[in-house]
C-alpha positions as CSV (number, residue, x, y, z in Angstrom):
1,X,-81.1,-41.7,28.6
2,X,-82.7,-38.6,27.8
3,X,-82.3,-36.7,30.8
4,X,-78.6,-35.1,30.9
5,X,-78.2,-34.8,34.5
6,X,-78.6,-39.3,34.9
7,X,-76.5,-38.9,31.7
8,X,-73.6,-37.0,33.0
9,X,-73.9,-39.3,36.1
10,X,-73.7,-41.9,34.3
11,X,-70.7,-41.2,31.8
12,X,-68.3,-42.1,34.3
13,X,-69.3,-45.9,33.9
14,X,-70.0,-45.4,30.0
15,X,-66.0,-44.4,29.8
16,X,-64.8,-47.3,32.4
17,X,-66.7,-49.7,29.6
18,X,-65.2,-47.9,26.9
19,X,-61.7,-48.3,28.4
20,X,-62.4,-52.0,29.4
21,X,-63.4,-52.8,25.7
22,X,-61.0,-51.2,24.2
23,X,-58.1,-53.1,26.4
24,X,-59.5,-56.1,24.9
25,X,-58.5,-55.4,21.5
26,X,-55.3,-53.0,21.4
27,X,-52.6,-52.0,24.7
28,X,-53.5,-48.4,24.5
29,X,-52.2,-45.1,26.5
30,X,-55.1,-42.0,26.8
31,X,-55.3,-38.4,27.9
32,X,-59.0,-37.6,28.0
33,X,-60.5,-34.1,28.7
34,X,-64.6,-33.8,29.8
35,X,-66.1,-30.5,28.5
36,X,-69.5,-29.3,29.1
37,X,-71.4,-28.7,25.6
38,X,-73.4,-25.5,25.8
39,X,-76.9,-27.9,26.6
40,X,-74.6,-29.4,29.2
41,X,-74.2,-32.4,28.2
42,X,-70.9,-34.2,29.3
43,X,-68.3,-34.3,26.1
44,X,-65.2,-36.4,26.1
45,X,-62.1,-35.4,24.2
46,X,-59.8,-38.4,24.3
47,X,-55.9,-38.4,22.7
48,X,-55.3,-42.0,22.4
49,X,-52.1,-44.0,21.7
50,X,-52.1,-47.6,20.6
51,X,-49.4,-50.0,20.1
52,X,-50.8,-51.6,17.6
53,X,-52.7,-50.1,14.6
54,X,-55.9,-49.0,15.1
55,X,-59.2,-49.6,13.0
56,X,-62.0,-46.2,12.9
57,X,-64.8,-48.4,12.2
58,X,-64.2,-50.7,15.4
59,X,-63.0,-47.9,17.9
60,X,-66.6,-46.3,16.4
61,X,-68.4,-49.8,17.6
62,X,-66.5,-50.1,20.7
63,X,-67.5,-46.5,21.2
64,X,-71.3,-46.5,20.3
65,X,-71.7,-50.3,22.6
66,X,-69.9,-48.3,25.5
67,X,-72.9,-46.2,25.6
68,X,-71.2,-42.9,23.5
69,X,-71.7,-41.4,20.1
70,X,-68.4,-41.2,18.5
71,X,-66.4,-39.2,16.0
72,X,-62.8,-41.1,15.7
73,X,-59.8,-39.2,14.0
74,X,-56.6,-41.0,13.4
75,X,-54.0,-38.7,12.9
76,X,-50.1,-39.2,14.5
77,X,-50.7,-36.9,17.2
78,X,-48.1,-34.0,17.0
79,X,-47.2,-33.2,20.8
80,X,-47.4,-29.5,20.2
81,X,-50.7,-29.6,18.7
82,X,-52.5,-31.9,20.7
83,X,-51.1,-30.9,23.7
84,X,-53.0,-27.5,23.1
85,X,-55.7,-29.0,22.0
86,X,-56.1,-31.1,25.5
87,X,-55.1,-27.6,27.5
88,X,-58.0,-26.1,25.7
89,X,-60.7,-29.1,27.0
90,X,-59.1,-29.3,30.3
91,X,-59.0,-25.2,31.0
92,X,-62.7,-24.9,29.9
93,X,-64.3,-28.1,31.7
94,X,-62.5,-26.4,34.7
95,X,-64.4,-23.0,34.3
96,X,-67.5,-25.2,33.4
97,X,-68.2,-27.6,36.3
98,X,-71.0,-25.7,37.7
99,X,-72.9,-26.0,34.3
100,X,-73.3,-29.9,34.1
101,X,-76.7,-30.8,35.7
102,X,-76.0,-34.1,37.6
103,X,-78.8,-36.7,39.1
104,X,-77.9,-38.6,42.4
105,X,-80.0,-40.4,44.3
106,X,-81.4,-38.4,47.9
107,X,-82.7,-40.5,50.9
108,X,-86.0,-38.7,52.4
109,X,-84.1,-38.7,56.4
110,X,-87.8,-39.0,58.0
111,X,-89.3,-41.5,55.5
112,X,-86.3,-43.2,54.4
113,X,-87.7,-43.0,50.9
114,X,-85.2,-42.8,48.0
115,X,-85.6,-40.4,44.9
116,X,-83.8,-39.1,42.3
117,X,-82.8,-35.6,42.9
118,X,-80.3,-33.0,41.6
119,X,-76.9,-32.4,43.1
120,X,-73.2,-30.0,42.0
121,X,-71.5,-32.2,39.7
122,X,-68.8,-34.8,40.4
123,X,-66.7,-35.7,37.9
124,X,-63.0,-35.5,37.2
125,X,-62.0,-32.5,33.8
126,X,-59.5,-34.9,33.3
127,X,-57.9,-38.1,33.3
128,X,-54.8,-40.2,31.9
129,X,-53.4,-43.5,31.8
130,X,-50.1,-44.1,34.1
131,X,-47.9,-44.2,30.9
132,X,-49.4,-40.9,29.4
133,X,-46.5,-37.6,29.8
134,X,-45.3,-37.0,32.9
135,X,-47.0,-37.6,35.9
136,X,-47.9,-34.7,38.4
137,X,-44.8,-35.4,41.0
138,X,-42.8,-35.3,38.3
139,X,-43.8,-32.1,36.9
140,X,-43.5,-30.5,40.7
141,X,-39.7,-32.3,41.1
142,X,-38.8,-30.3,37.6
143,X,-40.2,-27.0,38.7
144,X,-38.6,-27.3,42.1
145,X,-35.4,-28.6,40.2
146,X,-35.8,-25.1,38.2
147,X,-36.5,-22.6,41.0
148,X,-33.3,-23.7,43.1
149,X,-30.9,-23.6,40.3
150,X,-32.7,-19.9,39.3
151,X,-31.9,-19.2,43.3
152,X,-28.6,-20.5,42.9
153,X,-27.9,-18.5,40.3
154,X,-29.1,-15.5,41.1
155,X,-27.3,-15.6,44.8
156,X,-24.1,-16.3,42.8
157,X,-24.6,-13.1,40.8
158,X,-25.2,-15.0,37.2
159,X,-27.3,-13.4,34.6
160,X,-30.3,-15.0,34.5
161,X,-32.8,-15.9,31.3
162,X,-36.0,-14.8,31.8
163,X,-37.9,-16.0,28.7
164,X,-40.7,-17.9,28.3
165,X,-40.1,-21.5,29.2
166,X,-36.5,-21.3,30.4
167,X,-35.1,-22.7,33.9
168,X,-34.6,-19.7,35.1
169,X,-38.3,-17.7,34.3
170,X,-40.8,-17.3,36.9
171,X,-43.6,-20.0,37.6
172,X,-43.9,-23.5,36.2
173,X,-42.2,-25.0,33.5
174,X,-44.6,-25.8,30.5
175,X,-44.4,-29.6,30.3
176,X,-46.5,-31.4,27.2
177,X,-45.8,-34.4,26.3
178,X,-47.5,-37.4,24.7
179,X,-46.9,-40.8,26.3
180,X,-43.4,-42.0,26.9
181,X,-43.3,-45.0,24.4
182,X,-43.0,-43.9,20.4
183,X,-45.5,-45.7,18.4
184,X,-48.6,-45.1,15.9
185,X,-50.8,-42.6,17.4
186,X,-54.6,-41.8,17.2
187,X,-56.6,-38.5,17.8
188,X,-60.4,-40.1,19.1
189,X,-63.0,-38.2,21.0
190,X,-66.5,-39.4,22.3
């Protein structure tokens, strides 16, 4: 595929392979991130956790049969660093949507005739496995959980901590977390 716009349209499936071929060899948990390289190409960051241990050379065939070029890493993800590095991915595919040429197909309404044609990109920044962190809902119920006590507290009077990351500070709690289970752990990005 040299055209990046039936590329990008097309990494959606290339990803569903890669995930189907990659369940067939290892029970794995992801958190992927898609950023748009400066020629806008579609680039996947994936943090990947495996039950059991993984091989570099067959995640890199999986990969490359998938449809991807691949560059596999397997370090024990540290939740602090990844974490960042996945908020980096996720926070610049956000700002970069608009930059992704994408190829759909447009029906001609008079002729009928179908053509290939350009359209806004449609494609998620991110994705995760069910297992992976904590799941949106969850996130919400701990923020709400953290506003009422702060409201609590401060209609009782009590000093309240407003630093960075406490119950009590304004806006969200910072939640990062890698999946749930503990286990070996791979960094992987195609």
């Amino acid at each position: 595929m040299g055209d990046l716009a039936e590329w990008n349209a097309a990494a959606g499936q290339a990803w569903n392979r890669l995930r189907l071929r990659l369940s067939r060899v290892c029970r794995f948990e992801y958190f992927r991130v898609v950023e748009v390289q400066k020629r806008g190409a579609l680039h996947l960051h994936v943090l990947m956790w495996s039950a059991e241990p993984l091989q570099r050379d067959q995640i890199q065939r999986i990969a490359l049969a998938a449809g991807f070029g691949c560059q596999v890493d397997l370090t024990p993800l540290s939740p602090r660093r990844h974490a960042n590095y996945a908020a980096k991915y996720a926070t610049k595919a956000t700002d970069q949507r608009g930059a992704a040429p994408w190829a759909v197909d447009v029906i001609n309404k008079r002729t009928g005739e179908v053509t290939r044609g350009r359209a806004p990109a449609r494609y998620r920044t991110w994705s995760s496995s069910r297992q992976w962190g904590l799941t949106v809902r969850e996130v919400r119920a701990a923020n709400r959980a953290a506003l009422e006590k702060s409201r609590l507290r401060r209609a009782a009077g009590a000093a309240v901590d407003q630093s960075p990351g406490s119950a009590d500070a304004q806006g969200p709690i910072p939640v990062a977390g890698a999946p749930r289970r503990a286990g070996p752990a791979a960094l992987a990005w195609a």
